[in-house]
Jmol script that loads the backbone (N, CA, C; Angstrom):
load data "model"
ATOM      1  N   UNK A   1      -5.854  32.468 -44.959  1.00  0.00           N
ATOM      2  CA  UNK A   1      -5.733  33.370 -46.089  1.00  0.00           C
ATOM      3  C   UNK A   1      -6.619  34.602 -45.840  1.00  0.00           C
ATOM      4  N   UNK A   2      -6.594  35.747 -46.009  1.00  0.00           N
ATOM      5  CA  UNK A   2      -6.469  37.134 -46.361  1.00  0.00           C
ATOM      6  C   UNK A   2      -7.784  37.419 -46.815  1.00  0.00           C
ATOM      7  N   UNK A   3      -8.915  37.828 -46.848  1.00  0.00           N
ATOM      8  CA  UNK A   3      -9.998  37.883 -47.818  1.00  0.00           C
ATOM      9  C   UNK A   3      -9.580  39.360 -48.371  1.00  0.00           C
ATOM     10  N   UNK A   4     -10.064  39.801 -49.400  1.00  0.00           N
ATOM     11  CA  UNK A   4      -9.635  41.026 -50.142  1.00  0.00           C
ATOM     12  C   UNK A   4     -10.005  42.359 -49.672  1.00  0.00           C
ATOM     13  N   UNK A   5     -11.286  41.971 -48.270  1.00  0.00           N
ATOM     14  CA  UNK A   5     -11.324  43.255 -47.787  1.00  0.00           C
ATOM     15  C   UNK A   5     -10.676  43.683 -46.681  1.00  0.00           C
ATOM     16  N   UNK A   6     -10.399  42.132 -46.224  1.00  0.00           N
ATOM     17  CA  UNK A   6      -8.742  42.905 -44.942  1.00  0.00           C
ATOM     18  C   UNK A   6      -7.786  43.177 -45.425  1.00  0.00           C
ATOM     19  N   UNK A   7      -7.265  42.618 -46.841  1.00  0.00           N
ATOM     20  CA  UNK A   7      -6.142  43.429 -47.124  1.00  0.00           C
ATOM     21  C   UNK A   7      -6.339  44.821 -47.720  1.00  0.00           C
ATOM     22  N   UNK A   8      -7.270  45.211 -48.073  1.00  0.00           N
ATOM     23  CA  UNK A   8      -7.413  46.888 -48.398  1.00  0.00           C
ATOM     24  C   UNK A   8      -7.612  47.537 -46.821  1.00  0.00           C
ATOM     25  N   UNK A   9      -8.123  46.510 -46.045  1.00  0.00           N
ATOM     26  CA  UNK A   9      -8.084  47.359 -44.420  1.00  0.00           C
ATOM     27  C   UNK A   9      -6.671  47.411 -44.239  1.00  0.00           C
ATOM     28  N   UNK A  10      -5.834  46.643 -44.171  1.00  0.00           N
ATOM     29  CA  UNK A  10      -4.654  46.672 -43.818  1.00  0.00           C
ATOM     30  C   UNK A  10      -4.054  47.888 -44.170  1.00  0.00           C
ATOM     31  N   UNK A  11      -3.941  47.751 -45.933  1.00  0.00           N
ATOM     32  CA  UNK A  11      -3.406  49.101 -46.817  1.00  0.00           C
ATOM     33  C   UNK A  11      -3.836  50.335 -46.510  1.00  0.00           C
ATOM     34  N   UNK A  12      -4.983  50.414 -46.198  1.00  0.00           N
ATOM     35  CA  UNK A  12      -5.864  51.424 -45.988  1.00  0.00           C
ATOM     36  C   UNK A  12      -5.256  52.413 -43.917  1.00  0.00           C
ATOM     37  N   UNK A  13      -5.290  51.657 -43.660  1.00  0.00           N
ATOM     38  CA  UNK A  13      -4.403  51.794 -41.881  1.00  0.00           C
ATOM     39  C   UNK A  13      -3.186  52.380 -42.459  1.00  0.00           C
ATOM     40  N   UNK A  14      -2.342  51.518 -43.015  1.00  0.00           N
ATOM     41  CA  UNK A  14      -0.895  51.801 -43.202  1.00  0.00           C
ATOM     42  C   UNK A  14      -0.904  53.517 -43.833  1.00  0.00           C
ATOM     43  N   UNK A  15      -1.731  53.267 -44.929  1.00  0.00           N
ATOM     44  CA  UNK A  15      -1.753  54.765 -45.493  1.00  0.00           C
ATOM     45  C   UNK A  15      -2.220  56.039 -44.263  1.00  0.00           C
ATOM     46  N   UNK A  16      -2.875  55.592 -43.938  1.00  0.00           N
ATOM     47  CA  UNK A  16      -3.683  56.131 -42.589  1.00  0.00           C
ATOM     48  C   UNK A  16      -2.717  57.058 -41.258  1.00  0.00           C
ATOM     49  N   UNK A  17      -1.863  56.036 -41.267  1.00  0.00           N
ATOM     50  CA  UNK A  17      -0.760  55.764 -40.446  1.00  0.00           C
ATOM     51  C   UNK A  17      -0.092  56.868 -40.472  1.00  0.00           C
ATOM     52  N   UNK A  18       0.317  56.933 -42.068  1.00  0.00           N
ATOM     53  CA  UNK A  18       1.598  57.358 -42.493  1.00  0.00           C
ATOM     54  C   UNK A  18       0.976  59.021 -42.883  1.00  0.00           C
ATOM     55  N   UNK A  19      -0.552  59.245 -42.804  1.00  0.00           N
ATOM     56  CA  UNK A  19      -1.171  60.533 -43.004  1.00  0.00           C
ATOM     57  C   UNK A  19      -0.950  61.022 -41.618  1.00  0.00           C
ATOM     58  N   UNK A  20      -1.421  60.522 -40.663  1.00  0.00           N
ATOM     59  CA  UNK A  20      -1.217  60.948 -39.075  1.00  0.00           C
ATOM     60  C   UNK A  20       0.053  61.173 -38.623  1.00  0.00           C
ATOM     61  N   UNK A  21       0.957  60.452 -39.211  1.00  0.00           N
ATOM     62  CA  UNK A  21       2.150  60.497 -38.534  1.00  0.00           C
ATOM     63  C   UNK A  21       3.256  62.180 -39.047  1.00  0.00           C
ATOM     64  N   UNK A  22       2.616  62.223 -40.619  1.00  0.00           N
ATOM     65  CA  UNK A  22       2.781  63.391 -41.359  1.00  0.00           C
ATOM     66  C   UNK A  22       1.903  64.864 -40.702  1.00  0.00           C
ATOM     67  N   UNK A  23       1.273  64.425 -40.002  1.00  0.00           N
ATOM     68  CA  UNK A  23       0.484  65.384 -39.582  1.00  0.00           C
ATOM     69  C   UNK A  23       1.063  65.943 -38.269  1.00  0.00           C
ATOM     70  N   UNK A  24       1.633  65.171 -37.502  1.00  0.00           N
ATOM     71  CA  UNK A  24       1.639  64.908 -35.980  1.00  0.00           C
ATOM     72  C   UNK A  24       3.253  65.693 -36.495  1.00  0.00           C
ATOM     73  N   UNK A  25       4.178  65.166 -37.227  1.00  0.00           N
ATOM     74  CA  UNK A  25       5.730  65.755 -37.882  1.00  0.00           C
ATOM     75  C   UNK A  25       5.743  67.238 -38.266  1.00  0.00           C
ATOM     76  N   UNK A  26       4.826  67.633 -38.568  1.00  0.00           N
ATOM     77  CA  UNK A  26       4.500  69.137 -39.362  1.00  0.00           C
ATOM     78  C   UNK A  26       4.055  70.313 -38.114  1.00  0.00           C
ATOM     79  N   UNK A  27       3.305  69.474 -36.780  1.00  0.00           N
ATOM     80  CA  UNK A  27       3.520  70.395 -35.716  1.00  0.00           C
ATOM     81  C   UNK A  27       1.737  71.160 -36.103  1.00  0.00           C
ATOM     82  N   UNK A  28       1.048  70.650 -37.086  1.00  0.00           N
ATOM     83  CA  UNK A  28       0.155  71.360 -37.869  1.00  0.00           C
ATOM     84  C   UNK A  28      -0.832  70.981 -36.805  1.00  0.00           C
ATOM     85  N   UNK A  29      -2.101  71.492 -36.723  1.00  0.00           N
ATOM     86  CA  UNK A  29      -3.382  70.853 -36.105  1.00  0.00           C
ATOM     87  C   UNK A  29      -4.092  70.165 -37.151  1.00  0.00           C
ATOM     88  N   UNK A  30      -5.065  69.482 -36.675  1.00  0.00           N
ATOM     89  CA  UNK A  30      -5.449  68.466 -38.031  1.00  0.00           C
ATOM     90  C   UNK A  30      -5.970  68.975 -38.451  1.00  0.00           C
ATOM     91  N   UNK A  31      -6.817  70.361 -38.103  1.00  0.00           N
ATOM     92  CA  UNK A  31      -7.718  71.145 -39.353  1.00  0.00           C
ATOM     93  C   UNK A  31      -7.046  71.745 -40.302  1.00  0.00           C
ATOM     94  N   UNK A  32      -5.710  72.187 -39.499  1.00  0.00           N
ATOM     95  CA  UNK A  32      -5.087  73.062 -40.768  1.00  0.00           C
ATOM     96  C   UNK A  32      -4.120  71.952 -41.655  1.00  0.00           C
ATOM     97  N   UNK A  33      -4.076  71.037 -41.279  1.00  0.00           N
ATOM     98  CA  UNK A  33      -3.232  70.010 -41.809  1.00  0.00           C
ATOM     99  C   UNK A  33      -3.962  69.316 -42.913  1.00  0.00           C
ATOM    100  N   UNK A  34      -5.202  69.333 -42.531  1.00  0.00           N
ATOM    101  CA  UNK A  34      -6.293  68.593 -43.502  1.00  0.00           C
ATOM    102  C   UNK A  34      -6.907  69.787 -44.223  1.00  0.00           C
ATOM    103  N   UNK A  35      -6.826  71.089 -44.694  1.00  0.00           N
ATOM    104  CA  UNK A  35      -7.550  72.344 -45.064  1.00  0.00           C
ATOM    105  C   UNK A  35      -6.207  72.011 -46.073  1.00  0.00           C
ATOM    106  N   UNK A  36      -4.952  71.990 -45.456  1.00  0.00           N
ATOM    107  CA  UNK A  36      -3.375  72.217 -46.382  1.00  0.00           C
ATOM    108  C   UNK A  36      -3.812  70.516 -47.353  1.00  0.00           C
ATOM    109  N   UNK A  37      -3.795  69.723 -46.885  1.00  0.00           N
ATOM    110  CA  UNK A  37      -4.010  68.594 -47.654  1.00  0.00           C
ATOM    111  C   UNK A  37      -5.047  68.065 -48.570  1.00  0.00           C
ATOM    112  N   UNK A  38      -5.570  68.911 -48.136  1.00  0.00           N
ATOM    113  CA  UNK A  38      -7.026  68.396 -49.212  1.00  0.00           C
ATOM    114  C   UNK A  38      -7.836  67.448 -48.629  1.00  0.00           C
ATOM    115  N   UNK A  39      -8.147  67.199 -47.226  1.00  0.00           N
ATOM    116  CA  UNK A  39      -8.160  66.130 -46.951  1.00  0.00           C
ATOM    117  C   UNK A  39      -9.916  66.423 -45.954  1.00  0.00           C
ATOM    118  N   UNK A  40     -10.726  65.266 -46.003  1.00  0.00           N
ATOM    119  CA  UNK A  40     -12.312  65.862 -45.121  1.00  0.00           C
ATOM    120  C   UNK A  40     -11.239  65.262 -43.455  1.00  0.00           C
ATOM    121  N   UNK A  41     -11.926  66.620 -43.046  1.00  0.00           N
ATOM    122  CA  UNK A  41     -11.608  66.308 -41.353  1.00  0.00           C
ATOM    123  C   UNK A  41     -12.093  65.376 -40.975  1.00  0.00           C
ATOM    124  N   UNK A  42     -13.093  64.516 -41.071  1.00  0.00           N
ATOM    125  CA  UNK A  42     -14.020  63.972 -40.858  1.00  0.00           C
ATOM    126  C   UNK A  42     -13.228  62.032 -41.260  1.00  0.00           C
ATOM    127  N   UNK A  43     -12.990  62.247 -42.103  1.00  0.00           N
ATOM    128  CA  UNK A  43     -12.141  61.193 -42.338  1.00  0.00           C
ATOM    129  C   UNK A  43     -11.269  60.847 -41.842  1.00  0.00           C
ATOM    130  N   UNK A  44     -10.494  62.255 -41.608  1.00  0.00           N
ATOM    131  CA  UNK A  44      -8.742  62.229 -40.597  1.00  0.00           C
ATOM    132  C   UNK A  44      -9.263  61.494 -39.467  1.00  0.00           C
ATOM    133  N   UNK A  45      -9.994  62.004 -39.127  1.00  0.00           N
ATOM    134  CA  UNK A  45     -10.460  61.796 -37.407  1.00  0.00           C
ATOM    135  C   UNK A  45     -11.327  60.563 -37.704  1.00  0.00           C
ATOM    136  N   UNK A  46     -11.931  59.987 -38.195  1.00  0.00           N
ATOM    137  CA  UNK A  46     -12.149  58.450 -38.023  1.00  0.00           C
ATOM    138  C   UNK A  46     -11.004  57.396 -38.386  1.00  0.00           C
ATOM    139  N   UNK A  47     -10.013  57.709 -39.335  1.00  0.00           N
ATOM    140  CA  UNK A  47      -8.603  56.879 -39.120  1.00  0.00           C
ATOM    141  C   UNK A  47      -7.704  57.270 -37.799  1.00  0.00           C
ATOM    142  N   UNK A  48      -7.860  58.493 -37.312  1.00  0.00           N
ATOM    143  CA  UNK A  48      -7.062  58.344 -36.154  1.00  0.00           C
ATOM    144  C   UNK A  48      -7.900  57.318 -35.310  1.00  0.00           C
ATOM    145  N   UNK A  49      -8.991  57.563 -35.203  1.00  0.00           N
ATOM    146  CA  UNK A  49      -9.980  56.919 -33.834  1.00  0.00           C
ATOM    147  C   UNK A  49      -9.576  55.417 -34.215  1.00  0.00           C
ATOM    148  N   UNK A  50      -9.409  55.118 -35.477  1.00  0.00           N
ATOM    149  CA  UNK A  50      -9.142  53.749 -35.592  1.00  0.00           C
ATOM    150  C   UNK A  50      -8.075  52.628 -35.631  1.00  0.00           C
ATOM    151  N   UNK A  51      -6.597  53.717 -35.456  1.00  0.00           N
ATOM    152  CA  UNK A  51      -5.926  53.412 -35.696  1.00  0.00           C
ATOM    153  C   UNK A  51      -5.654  53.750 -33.925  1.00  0.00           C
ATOM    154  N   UNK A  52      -6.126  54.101 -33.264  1.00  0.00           N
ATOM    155  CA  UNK A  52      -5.718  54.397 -31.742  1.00  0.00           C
ATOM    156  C   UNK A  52      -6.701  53.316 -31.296  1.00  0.00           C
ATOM    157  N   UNK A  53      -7.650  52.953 -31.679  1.00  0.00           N
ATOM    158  CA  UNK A  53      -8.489  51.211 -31.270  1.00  0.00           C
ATOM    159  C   UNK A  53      -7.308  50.095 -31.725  1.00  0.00           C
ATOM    160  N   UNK A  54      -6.562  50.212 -32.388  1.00  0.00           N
ATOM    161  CA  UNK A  54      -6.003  48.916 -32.898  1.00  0.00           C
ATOM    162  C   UNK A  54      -5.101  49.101 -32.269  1.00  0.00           C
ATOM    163  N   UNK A  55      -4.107  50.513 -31.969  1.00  0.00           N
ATOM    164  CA  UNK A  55      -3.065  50.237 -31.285  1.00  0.00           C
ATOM    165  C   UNK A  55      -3.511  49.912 -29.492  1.00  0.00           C
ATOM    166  N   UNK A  56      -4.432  50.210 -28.960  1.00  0.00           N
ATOM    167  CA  UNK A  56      -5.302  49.744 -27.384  1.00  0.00           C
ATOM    168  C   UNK A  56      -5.253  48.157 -27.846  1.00  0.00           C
ATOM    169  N   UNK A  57      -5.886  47.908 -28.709  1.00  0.00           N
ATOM    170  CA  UNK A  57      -6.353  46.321 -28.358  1.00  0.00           C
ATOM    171  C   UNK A  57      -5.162  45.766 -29.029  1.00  0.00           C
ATOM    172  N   UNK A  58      -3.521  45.935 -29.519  1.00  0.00           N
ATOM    173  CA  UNK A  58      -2.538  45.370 -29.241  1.00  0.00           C
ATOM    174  C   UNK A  58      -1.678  45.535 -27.938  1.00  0.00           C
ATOM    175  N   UNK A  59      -1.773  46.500 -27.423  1.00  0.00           N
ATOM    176  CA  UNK A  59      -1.650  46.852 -25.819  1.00  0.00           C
ATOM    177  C   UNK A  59      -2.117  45.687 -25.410  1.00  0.00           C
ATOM    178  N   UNK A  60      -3.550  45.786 -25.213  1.00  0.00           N
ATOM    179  CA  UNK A  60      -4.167  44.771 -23.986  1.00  0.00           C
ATOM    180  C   UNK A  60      -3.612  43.583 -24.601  1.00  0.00           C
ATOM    181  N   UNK A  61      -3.486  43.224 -25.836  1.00  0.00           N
ATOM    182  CA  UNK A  61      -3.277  41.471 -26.077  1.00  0.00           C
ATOM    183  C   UNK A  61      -1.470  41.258 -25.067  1.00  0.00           C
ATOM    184  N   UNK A  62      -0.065  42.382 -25.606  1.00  0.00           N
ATOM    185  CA  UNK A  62       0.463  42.135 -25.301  1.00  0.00           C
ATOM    186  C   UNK A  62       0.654  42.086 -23.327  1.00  0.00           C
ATOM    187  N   UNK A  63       0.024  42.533 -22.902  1.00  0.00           N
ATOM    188  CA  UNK A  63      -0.131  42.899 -21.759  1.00  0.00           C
ATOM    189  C   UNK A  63      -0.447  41.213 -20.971  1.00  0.00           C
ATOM    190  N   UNK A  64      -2.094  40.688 -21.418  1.00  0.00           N
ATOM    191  CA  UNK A  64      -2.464  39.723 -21.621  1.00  0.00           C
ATOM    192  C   UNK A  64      -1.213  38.478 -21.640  1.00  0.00           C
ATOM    193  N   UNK A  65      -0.648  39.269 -22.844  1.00  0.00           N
ATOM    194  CA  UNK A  65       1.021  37.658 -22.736  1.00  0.00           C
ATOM    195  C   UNK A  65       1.538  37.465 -22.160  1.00  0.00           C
ATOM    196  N   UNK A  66       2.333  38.823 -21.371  1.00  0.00           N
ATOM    197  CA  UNK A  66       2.659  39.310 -20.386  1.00  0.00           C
ATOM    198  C   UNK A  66       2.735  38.539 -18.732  1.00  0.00           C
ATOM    199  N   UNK A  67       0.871  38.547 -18.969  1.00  0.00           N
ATOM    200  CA  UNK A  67       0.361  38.454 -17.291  1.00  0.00           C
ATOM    201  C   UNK A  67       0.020  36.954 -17.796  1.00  0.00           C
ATOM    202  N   UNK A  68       0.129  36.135 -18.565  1.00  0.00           N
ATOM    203  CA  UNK A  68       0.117  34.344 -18.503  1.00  0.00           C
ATOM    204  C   UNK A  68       1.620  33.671 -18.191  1.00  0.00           C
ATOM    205  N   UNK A  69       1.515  32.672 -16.971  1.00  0.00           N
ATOM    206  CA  UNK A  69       2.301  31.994 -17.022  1.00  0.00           C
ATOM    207  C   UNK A  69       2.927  31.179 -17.742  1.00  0.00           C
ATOM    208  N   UNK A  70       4.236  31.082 -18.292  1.00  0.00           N
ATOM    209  CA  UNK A  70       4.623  29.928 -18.931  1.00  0.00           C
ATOM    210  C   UNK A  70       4.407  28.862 -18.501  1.00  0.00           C
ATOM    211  N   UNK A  71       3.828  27.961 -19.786  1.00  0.00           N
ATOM    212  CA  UNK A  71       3.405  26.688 -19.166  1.00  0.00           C
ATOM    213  C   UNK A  71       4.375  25.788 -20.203  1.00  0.00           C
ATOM    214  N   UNK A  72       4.709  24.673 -19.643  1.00  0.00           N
ATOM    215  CA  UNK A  72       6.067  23.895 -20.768  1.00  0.00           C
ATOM    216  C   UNK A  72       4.580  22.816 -21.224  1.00  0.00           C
ATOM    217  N   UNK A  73       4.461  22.450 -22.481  1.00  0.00           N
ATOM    218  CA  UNK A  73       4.013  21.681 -22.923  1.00  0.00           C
ATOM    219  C   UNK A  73       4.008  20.033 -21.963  1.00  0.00           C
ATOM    220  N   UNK A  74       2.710  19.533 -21.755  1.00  0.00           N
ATOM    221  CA  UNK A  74       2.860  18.388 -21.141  1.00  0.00           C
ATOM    222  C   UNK A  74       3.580  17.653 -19.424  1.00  0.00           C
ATOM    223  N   UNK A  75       3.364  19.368 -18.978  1.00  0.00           N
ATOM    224  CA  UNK A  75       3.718  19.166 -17.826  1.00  0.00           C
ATOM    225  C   UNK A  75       2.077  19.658 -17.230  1.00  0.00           C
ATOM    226  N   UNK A  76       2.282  18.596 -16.029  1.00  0.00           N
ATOM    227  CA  UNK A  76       0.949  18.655 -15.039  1.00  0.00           C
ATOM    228  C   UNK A  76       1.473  19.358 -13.930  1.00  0.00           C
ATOM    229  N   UNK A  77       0.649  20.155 -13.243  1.00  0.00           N
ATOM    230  CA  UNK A  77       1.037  20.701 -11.901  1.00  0.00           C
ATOM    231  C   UNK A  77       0.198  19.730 -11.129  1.00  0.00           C
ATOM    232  N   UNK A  78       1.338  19.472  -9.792  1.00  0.00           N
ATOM    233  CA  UNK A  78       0.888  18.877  -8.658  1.00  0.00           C
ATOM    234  C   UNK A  78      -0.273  18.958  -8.250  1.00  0.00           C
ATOM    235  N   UNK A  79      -1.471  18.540  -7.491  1.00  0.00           N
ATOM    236  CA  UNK A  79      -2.729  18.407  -7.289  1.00  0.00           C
ATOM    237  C   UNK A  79      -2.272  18.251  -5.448  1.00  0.00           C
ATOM    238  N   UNK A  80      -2.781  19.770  -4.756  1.00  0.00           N
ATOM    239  CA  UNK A  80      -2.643  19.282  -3.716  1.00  0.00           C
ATOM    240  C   UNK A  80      -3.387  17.879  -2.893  1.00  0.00           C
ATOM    241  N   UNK A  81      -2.781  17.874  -1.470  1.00  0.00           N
ATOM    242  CA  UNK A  81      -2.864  16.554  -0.736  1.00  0.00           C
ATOM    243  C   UNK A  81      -3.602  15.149  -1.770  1.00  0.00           C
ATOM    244  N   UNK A  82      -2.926  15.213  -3.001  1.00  0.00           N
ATOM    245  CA  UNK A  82      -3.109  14.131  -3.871  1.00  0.00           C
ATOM    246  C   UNK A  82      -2.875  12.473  -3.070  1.00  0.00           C
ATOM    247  N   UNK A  83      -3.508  11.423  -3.409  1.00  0.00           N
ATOM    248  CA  UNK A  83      -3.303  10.308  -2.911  1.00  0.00           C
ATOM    249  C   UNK A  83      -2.967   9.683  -4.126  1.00  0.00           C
ATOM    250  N   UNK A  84      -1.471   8.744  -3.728  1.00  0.00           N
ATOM    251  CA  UNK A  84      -1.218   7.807  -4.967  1.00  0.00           C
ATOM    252  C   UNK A  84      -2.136   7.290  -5.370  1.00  0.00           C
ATOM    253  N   UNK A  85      -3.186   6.507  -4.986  1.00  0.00           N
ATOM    254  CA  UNK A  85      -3.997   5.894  -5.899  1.00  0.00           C
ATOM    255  C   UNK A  85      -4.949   7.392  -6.794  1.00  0.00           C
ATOM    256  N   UNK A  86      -4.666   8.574  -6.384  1.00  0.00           N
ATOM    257  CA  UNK A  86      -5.822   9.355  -7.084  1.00  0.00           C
ATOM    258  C   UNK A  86      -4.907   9.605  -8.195  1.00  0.00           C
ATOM    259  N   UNK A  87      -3.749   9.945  -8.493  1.00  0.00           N
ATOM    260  CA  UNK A  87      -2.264  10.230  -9.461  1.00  0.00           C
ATOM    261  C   UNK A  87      -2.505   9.033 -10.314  1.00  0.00           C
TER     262      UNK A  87
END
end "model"
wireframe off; spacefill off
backbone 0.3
color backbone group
């Protein structure tokens, strides 16, 4: 379960998201985008920085999935020059 301050992080990104993405659509620079919006530069630019950390460290996880072998549940790999009695 959720504690109440990751889900305002969550909400808080998404909104975040959807400010950057409005920003990045308008062709604007973020000063004049944030001067037009009402918005502290200062803020813009710590949700971008943070929202470009979260999208890196879903990179590396999927990457990570990526580079692991499938393993089938309950299968052993061979043990080289194994001796029946060591099996």
């Amino acid at each position: 379960m959720k504690s109440v301050n990751q889900v305002k992080r969550q909400e808080s990104l998404k909104k975040w998201l959807e400010i950057i993405k409005d920003q990045r659509a308008n062709g604007l620079s973020a000063l004049a985008y944030c001067k037009r919006e009402g918005i502290v530069n200062t803020t813009f630019y710590y949700w971008q920085n943070q929202i470009q950390k979260l999208l890196i460290q879903q990179h590396e996880q999927q990457e990570k999935a990526k580079a692991l072998p499938a393993v089938k549940p309950g299968f052993k790999k061979p043990v080289a020059n194994a001796k029946k009695a060591d099996v």
